[in-house]
VONUVO-947133 format. One record per residue (C-alpha): residue in one letter; x, y, z. Coordinates in steps of 0.25 Angstrom, whole numbers, plus 2048, in hexadecimal, padded with zeros to 3 digits. Example, Ala and Ser with C-alpha at 12.3 -4.5 7.8 and 13.67 -1.06 7.14 Angstrom:
2
A8317EE81F
S8377FC81D
//
This chain:
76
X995AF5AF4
X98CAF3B00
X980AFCAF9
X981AF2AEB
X981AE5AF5
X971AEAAF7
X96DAEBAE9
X964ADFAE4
X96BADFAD6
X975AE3ACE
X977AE7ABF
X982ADFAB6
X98AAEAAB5
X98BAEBAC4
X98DADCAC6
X998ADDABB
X99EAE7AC3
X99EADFACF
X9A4AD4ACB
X9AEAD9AC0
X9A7AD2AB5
X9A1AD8AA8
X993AD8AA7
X995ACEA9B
X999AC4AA3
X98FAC4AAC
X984AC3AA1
X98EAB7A9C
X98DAB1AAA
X97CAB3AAA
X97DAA7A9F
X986A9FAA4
X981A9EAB3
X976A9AAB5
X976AA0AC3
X978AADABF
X96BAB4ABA
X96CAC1ABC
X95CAC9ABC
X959AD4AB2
X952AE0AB6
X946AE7AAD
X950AECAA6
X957ADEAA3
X964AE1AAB
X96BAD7AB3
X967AD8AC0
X973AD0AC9
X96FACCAD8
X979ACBAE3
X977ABCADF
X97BABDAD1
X987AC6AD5
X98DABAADD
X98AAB2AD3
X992AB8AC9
X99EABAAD4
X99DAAAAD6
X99DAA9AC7
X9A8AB2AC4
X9B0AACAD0
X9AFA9DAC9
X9B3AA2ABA
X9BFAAEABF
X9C4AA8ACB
X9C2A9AACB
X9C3A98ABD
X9B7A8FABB
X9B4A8FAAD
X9A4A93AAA
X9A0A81AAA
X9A6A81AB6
X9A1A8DABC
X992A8AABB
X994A7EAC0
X99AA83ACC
//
């Protein structure tokens, strides 16, 4: 774990991993927040920042555990 805490970006396959979400939902949550814009490589992969991972925690925190509805999330 300490060795990934040095990389500058993660793939969306990684990051689904992370936070127990599928890749479909974060691509979901890329439309929805504005916030959230994860880079694309060359390639046109998403690149995810330590930024955006906490992003995506605050979000998934707010919708599973709070129980905000997607309205009341992004204005939160």
């Amino acid at each position: 774990m300490a060795e990934e805490s040095k990389r500058l970006y993660y793939s969306i396959s990684e990051v689904a991993e992370m936070t127990r979400l599928k890749p479909h939902i974060l691509r979901f949550w890329e439309g929805e927040f504005s916030m959230l814009r994860p880079r694309k490589n060359r390639a046109g992969n998403r690149a995810y920042t330590e930024r955006d991972i906490t992003i995506v925690k605050l979000i998934k925190n707010l919708l599973y555990e709070e129980k905000f509805t997607m309205e009341g999330a992004k204005k939160r």
